[in-house]
C-alpha positions in Angstrom: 110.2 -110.2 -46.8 113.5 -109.3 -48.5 115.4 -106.3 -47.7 116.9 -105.3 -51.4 119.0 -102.2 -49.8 119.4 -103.4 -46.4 117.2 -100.3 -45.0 114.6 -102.1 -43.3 115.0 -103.2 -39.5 112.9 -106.4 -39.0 112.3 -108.3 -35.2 110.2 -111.7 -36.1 108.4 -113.5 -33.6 110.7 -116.0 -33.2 113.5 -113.0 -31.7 115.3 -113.2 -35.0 116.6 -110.0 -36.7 117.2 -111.2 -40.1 115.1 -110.8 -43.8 113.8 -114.3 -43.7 113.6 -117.1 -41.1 112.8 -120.9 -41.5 109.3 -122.3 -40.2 109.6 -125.6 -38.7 106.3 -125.4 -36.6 102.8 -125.0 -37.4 102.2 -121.7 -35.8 101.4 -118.5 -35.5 104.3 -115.8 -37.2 104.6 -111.7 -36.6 107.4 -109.8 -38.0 107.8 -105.7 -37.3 109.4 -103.8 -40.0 110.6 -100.3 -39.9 112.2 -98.5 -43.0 115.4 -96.7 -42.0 114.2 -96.3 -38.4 111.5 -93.6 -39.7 109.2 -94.2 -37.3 106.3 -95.7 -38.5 106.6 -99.3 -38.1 104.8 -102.0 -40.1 103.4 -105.2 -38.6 101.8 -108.6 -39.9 101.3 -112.1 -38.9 100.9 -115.1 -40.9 99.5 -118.4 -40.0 101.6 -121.3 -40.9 100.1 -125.0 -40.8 101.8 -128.2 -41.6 100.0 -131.5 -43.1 99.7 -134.1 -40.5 101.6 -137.3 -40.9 100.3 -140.3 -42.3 99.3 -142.7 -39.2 98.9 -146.5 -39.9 99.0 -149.6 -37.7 100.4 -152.8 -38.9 97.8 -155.7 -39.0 97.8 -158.7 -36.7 100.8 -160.5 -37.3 100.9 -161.8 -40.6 103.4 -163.9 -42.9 104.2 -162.5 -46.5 105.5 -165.5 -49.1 108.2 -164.3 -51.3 105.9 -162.7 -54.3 103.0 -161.6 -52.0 102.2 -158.1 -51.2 100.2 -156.5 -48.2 98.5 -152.7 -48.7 98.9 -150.5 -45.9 96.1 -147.8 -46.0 96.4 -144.2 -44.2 93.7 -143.4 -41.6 93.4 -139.6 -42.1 89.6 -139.2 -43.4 89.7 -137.2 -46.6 92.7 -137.3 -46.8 95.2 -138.3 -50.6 98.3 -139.5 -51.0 100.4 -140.3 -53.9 
């Protein structure tokens, strides 16, 4: 949410009093808004969800020669990269 004239009083989830936060977590967000303490608060949640990172395992020990090249592939099923 941004507050263009500074009139709305926001409390987010996280205990933060400001117009906009950063999301680091995948979670569950709430803000309450009231314009110019009027009385009739406003509230909403949003549900935030991060991609999860790309696990591999290396294989049994192997020996590259200058030139040669090994492919690494994710194991996330249905899952692209680029």
């Amino acid at each position: 949410m941004y507050d263009y004239d500074n009139t709305v009083n926001c409390v987010c989830s996280t205990g933060e009093t400001t117009d906009s936060i950063w999301v680091k977590k995948t979670g569950s967000y709430s803000v309450v808004a009231e314009i110019s303490n009027n009385g009739c608060p406003k509230f909403d949640t949003i549900n935030i969800a991060f991609n999860l990172p790309i696990i591999f395992s290396f294989p049994k020990d192997t020996t590259l020669c200058n030139g040669q090249s090994l492919l690494l592939g994710p194991v996330v099923a249905c899952a692209q990269y680029l």
